[in-house]
DODO-873759 format. One record per residue (C-alpha): x, y, z. Coordinates in steps of 0.1 Angstrom, whole numbers, plus 5000, padded with zeros to 4 digits. Layout:
<rs>
XYZ...
</rs>
This chain:
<rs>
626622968422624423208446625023538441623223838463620423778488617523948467614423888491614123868527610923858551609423708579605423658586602623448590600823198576597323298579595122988563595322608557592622358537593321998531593021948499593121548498593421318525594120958518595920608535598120668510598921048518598221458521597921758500597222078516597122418504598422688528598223068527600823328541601623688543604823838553607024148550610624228546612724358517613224298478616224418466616424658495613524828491610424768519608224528509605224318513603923978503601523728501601523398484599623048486601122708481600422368477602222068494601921728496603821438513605921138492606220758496609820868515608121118537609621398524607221678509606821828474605122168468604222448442603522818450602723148433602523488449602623898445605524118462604024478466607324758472605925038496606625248464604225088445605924828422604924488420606624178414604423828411606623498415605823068406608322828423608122508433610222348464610721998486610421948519610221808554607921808579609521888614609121898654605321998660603922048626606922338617607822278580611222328556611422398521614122468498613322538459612822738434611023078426610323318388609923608389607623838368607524278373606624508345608324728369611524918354613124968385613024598396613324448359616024268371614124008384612323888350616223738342616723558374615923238389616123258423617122928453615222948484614822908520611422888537610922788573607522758592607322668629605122548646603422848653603122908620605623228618607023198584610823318574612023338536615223428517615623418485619423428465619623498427621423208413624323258388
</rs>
């Protein structure tokens, strides 16, 4: 069951590197930063992923990133997600993200697996949300 929407942001992605290109199929590694909120407080972050196509077409990927609070706390996060590639190059993922914060204040987090949304277009303005799952 999803329970509360626990991240929110919107940005960029700001890099891209082919990793392996073959008749056979793609991995590329791409780089974003964004802003929004986590858990309501102001926040910024900044992750880098891996993806790479399957025999159906679909896509399969694995991330890891930082969340930095305007206040100073800091939350770093590992997920992994599938995928499809859409209208000019603009990508959709839904998955999976851990979390890990020695911060007390978003401690939270260390108990929760959280589902996720994440949308490029093909401009490469990124949009996440992220629900803890119950």
């Amino acid at each position: 069951m999803l329970g509360d929407l626990i991240y929110e942001a919107t940005g960029k992605r700001t890099a891209r590197r082919v990793l392996s290109a073959e008749a056979s199929g793609f991995k590329v590694e791409v780089t974003f930063e964004e802003s929004g909120k986590l858990l309501g407080a102001d926040a910024t972050g900044f992750g880098t992923y891996w993806s790479g196509n399957r025999p159906d077409g679909t896509l399969y990927g694995e991330g890891q990133g930082v969340v930095l609070t305007k206040k100073g706390e800091m939350v770093t996060w590992k997920g992994q997600g599938v995928g499809q590639i859409k209208a000019g190059g603009a990508v959709s993922y839904r998955g999976a993200v851990y979390y890990y914060t020695a911060s007390k204040k978003l401690a939270r987090l260390n108990k929760v697996a959280a589902v996720f949304e994440y949308e490029v277009d093909a401009n490469g303005n990124t949009r996440t949300k992220e629900w803890e799952w119950k």
